[in-house]
LUMROZA-326950 format. One line per field, with one value per residue: residue number from 1; x, y, z of N, C-alpha, C in turn. Coordinates in nm, 4 decimals. Layout:
num [NUM,...]
neast [X,...]
nnorth [Y,...]
nup [Z,...]
caeast [X,...]
canorth [Y,...]
caup [Z,...]
ceast [X,...]
cnorth [Y,...]
cup [Z,...]
REM end
This chain:
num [1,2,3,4,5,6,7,8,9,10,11,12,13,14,15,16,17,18,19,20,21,22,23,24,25,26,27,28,29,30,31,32,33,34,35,36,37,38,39,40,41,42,43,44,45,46,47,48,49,50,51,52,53,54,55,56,57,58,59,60,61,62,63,64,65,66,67,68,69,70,71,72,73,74,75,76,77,78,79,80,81,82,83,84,85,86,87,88,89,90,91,92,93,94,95,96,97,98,99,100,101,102,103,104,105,106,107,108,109,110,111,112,113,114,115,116,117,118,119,120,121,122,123,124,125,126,127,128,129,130,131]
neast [-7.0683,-7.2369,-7.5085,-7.4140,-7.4664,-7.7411,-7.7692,-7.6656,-7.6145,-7.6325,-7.4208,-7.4132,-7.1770,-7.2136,-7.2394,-7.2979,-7.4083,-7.6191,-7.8425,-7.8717,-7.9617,-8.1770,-8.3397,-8.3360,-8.5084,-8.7135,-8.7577,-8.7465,-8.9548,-8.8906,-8.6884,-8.3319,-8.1620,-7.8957,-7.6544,-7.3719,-7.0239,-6.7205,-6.5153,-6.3150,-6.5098,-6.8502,-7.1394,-7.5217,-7.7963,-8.0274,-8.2603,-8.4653,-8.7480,-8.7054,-8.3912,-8.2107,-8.0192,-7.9825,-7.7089,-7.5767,-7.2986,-7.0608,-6.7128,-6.4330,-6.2146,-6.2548,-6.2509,-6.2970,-6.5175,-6.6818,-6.9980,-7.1899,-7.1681,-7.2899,-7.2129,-6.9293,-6.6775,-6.7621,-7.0283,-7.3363,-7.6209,-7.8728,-8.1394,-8.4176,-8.6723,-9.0514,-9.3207,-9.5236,-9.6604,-9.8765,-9.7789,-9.5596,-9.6517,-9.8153,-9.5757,-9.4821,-9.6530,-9.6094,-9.3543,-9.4036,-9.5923,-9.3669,-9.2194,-8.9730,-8.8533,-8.8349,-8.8361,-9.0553,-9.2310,-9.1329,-9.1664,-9.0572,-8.9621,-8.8807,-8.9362,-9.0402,-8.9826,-8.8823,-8.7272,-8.5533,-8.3189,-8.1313,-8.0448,-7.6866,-7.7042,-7.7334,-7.8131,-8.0928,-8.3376,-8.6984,-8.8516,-8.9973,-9.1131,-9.1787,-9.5446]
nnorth [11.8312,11.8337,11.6140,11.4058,11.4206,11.3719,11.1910,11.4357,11.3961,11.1542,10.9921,10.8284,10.6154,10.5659,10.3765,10.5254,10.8060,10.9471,10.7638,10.6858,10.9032,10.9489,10.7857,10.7676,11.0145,10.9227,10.7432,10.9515,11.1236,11.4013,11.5981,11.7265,11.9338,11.9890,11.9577,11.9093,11.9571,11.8573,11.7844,11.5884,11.4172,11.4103,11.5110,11.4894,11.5388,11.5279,11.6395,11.5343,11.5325,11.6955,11.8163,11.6378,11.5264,11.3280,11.1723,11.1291,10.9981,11.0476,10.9253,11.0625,10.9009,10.5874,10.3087,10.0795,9.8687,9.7023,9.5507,9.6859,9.5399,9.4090,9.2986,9.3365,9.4859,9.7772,10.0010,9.8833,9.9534,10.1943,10.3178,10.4493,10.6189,10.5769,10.6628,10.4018,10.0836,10.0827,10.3114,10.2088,10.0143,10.1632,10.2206,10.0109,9.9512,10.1447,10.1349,9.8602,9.9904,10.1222,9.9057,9.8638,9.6016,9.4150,9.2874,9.2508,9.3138,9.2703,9.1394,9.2134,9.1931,9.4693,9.6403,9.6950,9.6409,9.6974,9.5974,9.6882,9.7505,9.9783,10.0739,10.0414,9.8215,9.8967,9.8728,9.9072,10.0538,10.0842,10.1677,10.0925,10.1748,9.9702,9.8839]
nup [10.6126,10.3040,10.2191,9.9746,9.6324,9.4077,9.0904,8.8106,8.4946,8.2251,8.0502,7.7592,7.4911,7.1362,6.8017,6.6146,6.5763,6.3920,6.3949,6.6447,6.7618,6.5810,6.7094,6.9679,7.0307,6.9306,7.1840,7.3752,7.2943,7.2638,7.1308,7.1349,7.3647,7.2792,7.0733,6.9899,6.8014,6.9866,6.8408,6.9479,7.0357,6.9779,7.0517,7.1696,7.3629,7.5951,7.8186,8.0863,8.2478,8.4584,8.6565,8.5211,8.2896,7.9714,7.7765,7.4647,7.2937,7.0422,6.9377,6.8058,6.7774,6.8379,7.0053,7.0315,6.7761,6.9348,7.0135,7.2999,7.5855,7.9122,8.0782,8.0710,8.2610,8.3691,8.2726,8.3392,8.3499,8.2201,8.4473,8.4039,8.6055,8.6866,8.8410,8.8890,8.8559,8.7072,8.5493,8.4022,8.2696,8.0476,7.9651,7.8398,7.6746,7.4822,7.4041,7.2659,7.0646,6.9152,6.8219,6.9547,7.1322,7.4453,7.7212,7.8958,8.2052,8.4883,8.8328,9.1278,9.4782,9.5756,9.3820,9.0201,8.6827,8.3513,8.0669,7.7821,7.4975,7.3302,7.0012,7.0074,7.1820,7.4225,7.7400,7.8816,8.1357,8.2606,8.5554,8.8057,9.1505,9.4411,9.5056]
caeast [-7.0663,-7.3526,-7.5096,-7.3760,-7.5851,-7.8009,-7.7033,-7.6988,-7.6032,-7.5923,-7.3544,-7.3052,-7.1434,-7.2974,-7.1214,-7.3855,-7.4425,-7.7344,-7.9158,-7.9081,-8.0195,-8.3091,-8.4168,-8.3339,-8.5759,-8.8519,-8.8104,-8.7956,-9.0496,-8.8360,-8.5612,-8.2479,-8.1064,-7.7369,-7.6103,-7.2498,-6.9305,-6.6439,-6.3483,-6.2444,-6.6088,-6.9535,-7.2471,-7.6741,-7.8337,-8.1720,-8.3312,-8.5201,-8.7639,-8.6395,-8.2386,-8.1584,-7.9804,-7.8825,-7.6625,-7.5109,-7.1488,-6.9952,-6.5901,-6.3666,-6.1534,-6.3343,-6.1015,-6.3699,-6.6340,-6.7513,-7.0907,-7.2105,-7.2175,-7.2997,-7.1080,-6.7970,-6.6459,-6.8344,-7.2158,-7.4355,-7.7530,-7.9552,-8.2516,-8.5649,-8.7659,-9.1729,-9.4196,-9.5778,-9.7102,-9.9414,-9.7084,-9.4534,-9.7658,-9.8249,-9.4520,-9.4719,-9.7177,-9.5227,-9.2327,-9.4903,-9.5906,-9.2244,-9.1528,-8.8517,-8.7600,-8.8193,-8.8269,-9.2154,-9.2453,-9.0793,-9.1788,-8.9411,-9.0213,-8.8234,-9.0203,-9.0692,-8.8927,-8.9195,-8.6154,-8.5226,-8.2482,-8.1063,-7.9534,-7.5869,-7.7345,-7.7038,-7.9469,-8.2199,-8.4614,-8.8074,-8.8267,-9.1145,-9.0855,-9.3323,-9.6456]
canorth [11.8138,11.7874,11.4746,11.3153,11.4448,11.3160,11.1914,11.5107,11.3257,11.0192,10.9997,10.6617,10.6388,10.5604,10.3790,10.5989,10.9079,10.9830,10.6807,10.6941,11.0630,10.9369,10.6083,10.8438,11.1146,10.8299,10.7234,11.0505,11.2204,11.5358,11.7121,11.7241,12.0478,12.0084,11.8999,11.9634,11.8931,11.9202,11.7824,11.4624,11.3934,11.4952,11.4837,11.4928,11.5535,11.5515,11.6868,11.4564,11.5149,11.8001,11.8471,11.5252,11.5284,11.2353,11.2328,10.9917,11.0652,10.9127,10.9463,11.0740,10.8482,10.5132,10.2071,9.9659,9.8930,9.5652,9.6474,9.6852,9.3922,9.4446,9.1706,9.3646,9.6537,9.9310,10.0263,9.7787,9.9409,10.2831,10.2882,10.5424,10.5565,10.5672,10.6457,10.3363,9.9901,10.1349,10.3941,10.0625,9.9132,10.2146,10.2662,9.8639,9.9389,10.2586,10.0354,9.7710,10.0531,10.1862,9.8043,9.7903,9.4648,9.4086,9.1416,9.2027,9.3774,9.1801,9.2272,9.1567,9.2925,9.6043,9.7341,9.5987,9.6836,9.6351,9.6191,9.6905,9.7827,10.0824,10.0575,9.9449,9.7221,9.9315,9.8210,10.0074,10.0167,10.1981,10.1169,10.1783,10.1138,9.9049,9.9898]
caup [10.4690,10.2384,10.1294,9.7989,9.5598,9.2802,8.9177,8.7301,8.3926,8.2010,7.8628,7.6913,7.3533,7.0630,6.7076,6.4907,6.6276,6.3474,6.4142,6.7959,6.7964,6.5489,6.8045,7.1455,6.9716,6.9710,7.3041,7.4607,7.2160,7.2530,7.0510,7.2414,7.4251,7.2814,6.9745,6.9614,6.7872,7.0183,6.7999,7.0082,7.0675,6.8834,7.1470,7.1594,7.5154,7.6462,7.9304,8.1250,8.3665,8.6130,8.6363,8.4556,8.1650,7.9244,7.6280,7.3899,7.2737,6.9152,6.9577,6.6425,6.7666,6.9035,7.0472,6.9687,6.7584,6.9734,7.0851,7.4353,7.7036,8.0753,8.1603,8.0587,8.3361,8.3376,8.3016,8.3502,8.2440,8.2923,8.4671,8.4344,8.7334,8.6887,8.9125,8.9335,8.7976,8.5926,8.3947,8.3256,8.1456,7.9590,7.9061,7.7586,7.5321,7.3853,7.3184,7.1185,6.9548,6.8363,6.7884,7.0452,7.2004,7.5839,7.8401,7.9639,8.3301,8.5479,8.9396,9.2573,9.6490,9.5444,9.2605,8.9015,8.5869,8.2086,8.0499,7.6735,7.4443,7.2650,6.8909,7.0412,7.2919,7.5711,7.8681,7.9302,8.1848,8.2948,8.6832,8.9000,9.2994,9.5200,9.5997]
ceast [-7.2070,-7.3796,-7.4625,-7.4951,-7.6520,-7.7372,-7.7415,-7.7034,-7.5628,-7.5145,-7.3372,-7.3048,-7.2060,-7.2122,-7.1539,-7.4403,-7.5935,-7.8540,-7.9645,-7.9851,-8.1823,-8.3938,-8.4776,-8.4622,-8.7193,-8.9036,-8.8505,-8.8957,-9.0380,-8.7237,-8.4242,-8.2102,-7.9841,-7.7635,-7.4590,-7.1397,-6.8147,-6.5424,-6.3877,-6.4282,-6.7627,-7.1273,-7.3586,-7.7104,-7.9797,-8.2215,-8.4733,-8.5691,-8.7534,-8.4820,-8.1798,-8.1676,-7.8792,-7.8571,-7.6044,-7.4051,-7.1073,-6.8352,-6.5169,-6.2894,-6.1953,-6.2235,-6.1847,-6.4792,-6.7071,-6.8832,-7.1051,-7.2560,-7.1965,-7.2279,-6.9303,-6.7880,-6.7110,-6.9508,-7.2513,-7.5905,-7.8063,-8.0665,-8.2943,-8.6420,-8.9190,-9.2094,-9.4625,-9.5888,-9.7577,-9.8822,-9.6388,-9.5607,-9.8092,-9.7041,-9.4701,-9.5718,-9.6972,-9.4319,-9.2962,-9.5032,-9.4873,-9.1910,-9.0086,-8.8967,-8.7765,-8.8836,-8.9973,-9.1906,-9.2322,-9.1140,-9.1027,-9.0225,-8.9833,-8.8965,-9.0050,-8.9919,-8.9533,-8.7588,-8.5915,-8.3716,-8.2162,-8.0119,-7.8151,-7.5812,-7.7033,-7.8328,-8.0131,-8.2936,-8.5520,-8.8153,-8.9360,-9.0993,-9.1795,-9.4325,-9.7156]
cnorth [11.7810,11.6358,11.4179,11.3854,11.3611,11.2925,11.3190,11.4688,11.2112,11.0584,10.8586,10.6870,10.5131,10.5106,10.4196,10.7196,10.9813,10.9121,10.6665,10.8193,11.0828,10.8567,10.6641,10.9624,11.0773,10.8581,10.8439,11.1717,11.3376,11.5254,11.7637,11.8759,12.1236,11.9250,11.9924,11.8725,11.9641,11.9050,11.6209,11.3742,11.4597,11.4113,11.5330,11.4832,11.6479,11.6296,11.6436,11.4981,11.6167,11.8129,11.7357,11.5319,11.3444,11.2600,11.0841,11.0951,11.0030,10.9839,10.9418,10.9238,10.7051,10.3930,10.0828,9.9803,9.7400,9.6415,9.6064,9.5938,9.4356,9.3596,9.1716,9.4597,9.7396,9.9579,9.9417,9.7849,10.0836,10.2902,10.4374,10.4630,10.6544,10.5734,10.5574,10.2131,10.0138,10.2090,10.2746,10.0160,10.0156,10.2661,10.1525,9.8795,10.0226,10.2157,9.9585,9.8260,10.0821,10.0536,9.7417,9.6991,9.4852,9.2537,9.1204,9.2876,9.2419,9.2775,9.1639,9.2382,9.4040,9.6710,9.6469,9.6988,9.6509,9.7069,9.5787,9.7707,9.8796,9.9985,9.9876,9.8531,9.7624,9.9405,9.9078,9.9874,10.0984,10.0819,10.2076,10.1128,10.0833,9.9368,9.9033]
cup [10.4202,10.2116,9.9919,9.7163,9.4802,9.1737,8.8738,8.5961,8.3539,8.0874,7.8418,7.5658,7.2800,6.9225,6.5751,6.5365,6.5555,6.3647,6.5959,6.8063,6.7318,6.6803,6.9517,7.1039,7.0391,7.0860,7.3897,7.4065,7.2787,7.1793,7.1879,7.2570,7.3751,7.1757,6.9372,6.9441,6.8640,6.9674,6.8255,6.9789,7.0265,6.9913,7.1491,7.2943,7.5287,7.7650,7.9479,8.2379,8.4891,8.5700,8.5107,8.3132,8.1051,7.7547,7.5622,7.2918,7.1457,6.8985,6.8241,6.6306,6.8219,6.9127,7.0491,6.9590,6.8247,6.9909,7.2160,7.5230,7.8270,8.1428,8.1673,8.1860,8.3054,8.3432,8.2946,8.2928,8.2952,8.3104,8.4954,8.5179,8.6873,8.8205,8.9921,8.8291,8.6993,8.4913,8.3296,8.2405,8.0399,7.8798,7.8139,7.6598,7.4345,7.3181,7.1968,7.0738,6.8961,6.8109,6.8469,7.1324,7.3023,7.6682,7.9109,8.1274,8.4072,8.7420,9.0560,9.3675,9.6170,9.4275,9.1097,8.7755,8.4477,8.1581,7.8355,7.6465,7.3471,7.1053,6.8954,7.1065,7.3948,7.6707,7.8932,8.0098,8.2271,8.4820,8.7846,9.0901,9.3564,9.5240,9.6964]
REM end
């Protein structure tokens, strides 16, 4: 049998679909791939990077508008992986410039992180590995 593969896609939903698609625009200073209404579900999707695709979903029908805590079941947070030390510090000063919110580059034995937040409060992170 093959190995497991790779993430091909991320989706997390969204409780403004025009406002996320402006914010996600920012961060990924591109224009998404997909913009489609399917009915149940009306979805925006990027292309990140090589194969990797992420999207953000806003549901006709939505079963709550709480917003997003990692501390509930379920995602915990998505992480973009960097290069290195150095891109995280030029990723952290892209954020100051756009004015989003983050924790500062945080570094552990495993690699270092910077960690901010999207419009619903869904975890974000840029993630670079040791060197």
């Amino acid at each position: 049998m093959a190995p497991f593969p790779g993430i091909a896609h991320v989706a997390v939903t969204v409780s403004d679909l025009g406002r996320s698609t402006r914010w996600y625009e920012r961060l990924f200073d591109a224009k998404p791939v997909l913009d489609e209404d399917t009915g149940p579900f009306h979805h925006v999707v990027w292309l990140l990077g090589g194969p990797t695709l992420f999207g953000i979903h806003q549901h006709s029908q939505p079963e709550s508008s709480d917003a997003f805590s990692e501390l509930r079941p379920g995602l915990d947070h998505v992480g973009f992986g960097v290069a290195n030390r150095s891109e995280l510090e030029e990723w952290q000063k892209r954020l100051d410039e756009m004015g989003i919110s983050h924790g500062g580059i945080v570094d552990a034995s495993y690699g270092c992180g910077l960690s901010f937040r999207d419009p619903d409060n869904i975890a974000l992170e840029l993630f670079a590995p040791p060197s």
